[in-house]
N, C-alpha and C positions, 0 to 999 in steps of 0.2 A: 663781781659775783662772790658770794660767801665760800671761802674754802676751809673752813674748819674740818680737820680730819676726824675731830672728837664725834660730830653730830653721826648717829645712825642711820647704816642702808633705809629708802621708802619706797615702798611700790606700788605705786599707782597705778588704780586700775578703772578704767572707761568702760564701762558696758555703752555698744553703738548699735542704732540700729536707723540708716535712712535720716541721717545726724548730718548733709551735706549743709546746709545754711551755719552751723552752730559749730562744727567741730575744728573749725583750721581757728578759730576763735578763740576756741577752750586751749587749743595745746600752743596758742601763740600767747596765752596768758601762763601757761605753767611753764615756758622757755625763758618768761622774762624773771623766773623765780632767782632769787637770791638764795635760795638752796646749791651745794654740790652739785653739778650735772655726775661728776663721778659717785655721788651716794643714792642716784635715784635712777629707776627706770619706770619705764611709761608702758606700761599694757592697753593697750584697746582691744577690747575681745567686741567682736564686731557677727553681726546677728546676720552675716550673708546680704547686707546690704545691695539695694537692686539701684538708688543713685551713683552721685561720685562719692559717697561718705570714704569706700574703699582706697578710690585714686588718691583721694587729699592725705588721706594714711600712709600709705604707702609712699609720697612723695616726700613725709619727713622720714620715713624708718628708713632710707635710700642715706637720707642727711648724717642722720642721728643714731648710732651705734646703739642708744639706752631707751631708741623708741620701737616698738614690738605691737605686728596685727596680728591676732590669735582667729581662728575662726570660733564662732558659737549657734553651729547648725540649729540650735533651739530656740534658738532666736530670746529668748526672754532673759531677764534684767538677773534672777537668782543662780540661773546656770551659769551665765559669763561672769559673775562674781567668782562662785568654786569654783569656774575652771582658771580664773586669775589667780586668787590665793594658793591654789594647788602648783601654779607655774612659778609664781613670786618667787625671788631670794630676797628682799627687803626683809629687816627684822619690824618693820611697821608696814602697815598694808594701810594704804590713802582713797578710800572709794568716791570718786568722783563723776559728776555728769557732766554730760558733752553739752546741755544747753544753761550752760554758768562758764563765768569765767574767774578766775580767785587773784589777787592781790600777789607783790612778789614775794612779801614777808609770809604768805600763808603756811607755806608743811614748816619752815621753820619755825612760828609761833604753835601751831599744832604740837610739835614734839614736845617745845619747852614745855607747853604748857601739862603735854600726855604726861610727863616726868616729873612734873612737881606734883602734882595732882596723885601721882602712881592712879590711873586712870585704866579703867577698861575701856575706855573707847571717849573720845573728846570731839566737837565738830563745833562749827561758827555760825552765827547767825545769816540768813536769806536777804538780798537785797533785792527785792521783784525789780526789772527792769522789762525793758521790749527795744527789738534794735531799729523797726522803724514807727516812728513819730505819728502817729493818726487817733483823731480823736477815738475812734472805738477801743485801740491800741492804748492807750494813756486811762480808759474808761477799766480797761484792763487788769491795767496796772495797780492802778488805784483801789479796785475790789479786791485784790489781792493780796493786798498790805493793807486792808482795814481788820481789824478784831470782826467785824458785823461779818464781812465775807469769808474768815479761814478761822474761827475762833478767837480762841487763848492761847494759840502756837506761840512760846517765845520764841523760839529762830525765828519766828518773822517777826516779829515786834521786838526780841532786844532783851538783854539783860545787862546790868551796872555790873556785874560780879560776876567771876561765876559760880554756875549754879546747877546743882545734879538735878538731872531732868530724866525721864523714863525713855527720849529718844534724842536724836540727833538728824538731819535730813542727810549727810556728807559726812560719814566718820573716819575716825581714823584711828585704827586698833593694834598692838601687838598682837603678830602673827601668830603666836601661842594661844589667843584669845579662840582662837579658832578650835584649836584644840578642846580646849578645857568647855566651852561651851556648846558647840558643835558650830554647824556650815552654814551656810543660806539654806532654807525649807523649796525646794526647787516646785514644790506644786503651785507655789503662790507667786503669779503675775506680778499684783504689785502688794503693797505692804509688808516684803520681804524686809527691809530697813527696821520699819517698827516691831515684826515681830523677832526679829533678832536681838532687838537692843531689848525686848520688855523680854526675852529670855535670858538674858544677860544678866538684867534688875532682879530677875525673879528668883534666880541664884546666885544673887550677894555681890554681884560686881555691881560698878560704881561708872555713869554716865558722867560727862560734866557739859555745857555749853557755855562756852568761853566770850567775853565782851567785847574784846577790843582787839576784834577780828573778825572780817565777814565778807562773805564771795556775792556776786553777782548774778542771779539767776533769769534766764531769758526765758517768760511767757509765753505760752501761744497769742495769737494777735487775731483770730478771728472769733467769732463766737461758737461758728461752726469746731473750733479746733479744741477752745474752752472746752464745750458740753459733751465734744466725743472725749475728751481726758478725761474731763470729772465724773462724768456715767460712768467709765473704767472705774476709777477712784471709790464710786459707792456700791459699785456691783463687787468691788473686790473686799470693802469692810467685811459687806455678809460672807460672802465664799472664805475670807482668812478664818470669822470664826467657826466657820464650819470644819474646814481642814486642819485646824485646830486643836478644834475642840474646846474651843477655851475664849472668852472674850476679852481676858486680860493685855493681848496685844491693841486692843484698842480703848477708846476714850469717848465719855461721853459726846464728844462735841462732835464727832463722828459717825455720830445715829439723828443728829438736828434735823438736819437736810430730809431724813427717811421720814421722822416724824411730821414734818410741815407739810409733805404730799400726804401722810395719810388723815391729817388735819383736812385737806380739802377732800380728798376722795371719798372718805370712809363715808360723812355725813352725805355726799353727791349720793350714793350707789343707795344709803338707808334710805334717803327719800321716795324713793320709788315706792318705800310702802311708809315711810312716816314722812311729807312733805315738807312739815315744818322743819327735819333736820338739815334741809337744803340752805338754814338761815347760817348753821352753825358752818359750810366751807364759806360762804360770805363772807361770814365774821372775820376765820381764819385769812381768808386774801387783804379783806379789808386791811386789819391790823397789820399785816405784812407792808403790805404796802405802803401804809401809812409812815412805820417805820424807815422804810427803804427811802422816802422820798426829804423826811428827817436827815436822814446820814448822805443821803446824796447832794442834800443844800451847800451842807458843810465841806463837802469832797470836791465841789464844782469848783474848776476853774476856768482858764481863757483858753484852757488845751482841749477841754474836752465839754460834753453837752449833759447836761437831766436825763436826756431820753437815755442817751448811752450808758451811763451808769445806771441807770434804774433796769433798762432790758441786760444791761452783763450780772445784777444781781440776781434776777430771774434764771437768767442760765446756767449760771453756777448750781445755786440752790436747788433747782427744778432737776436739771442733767445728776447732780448728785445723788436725789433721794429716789430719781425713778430708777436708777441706779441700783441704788439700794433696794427697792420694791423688786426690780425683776430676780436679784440673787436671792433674796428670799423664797420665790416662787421656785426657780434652779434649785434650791437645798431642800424643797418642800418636794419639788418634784425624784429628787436624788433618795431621797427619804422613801416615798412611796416605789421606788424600784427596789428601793434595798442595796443602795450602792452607795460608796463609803466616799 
């Protein structure tokens, strides 16, 4: 284990919530770290869990003098962050999830890398995984790490270099960062990550994503588990730039998924009084499809099947943008009460 006295206090911080399959995983990957155990501690601020997520916490903070359960009555992902960085004594604050697990070289290459860089905030590329092996699971996986299914994210596709990017999924910031540009936005479920780091960008600090370094992250594994996250995921683009005010925390590739449902719908609903626009959601499935079944030739292999990747591209996309339709109607309806 690395014991350089030079390298700086990190404090790690786990927002948990109902994390029992995932979490004794995560923190048995940051125990194998080649960091200081004397220059880090370990936060889990934990959302009142109604599993074991609690018991499995507690049975290393018994072990482990530098590992700490915080409760987070609020249960959501932006509170338990301020209320970590508020507890922290690290002079770097390491935001991590409990369904990933990271390498042993990770907060030490983080730092270097935070330092050479003089970096507001630096994080590593996604490696999508799944911990059991089934074909829908591997169909999963696979949609996940294509450009077709999550965009032009580079943390999940990679970079040769690094390279200043407008976010990070996992960062890792000087604690002062906090300061100077303010805290997590506590009204926002999820997107709290990206609009942080694109208020960061937006007043002159500097993001980096580093190449030759990258955590492991564990997918949902059902389809049912997919389209209740990414529903979340697109219900949450509209409500950030609501609560906002501002669309710049997000990115065109963001809004796809909303446009491809109103590709089919809009032309469904007109036909009722012009028939022939009924050809134009046709068109839009057709071509979709047609695509999907393109990328899915290429994706197939002896792990998994056509159907299953063809029905996990439908649920991403589909769960995503009705996602996105229903927050529309939420800020539409928020609007017409006159509530902010």
């Amino acid at each position: 284990m690395q014991k350089n006295v030079n390298m700086p206090k990190i404090s790690i911080i786990i927002p948990t919530l109902n994390e029992e399959r995932y979490i004794q995983n995560c923190i048995d990957s940051i125990l194998k770290s080649d960091y200081s155990r004397e220059k880090m501690e370990i936060l889990i601020i934990d959302g009142i869990s109604s599993d074991k997520t609690r018991d499995i916490v507690k049975s290393y903070e018994q072990k482990y003098d530098f590992i700490k359960l915080i409760d987070n009555v609020q249960k959501i992902v932006p509170v338990a962050m301020n209320i970590g960085i508020k507890e922290a004594v690290g002079e770097y604050i390491i935001r991590l999830d409990a369904h990933a697990s990271y390498p042993k070289e990770y907060f030490g290459k983080l730092i270097k890398w935070h330092q050479r860089l003089d970096a507001d905030n630096v994080g590593a590329v996604i490696r999508t995984e799944v911990k059991h092996h089934t074909p829908k699971s591997i169909a999963i996986k696979k949609v996940l790490s294509s450009r077709f299914g999550v965009g032009n994210s580079d943390f999940r596709v990679g970079v040769d270099t690094p390279k200043e990017v407008d976010t990070v999924p996992f960062g890792c910031y000087k604690k002062e960062v906090f300061e100077k540009y303010g805290y997590y936005d506590e009204r926002l479920v999820r997107n709290q990550d990206i609009e942080l780091n694109k208020r960061i960008i937006n007043n002159g600090g500097k993001i980096y994503l580093l190449p030759d370094i990258q955590c492991t992250y564990y997918a949902r594994e059902t389809l049912k588990d997919l389209a209740k996250n990414n529903y979340a995921n697109g219900l949450w683009n509209i409500l950030t730039a609501h609560y906002t005010g501002s669309l710049h925390s997000l990115s065109l590739r963001h809004f796809i998924p909303l446009l491809f449902v109103l590709s089919l719908l809009m032309p469904l609903l007109l036909s009722l009084w012009m028939p022939r626009l009924l050809w134009l959601s046709v068109f839009s499935l057709f071509s979709y499809s047609t695509l999907v079944i393109i990328i899915t030739l290429k994706l197939r292999d002896k792990q998994t099947t056509l159907w299953d990747l063809v029905t996990t591209f439908l649920t991403l996309h589909l769960s995503y943008g009705v996602g996105s339709l229903v927050g529309m109607f939420q800020v539409a309806v928020k609007y017409i009460k006159g509530e902010k």
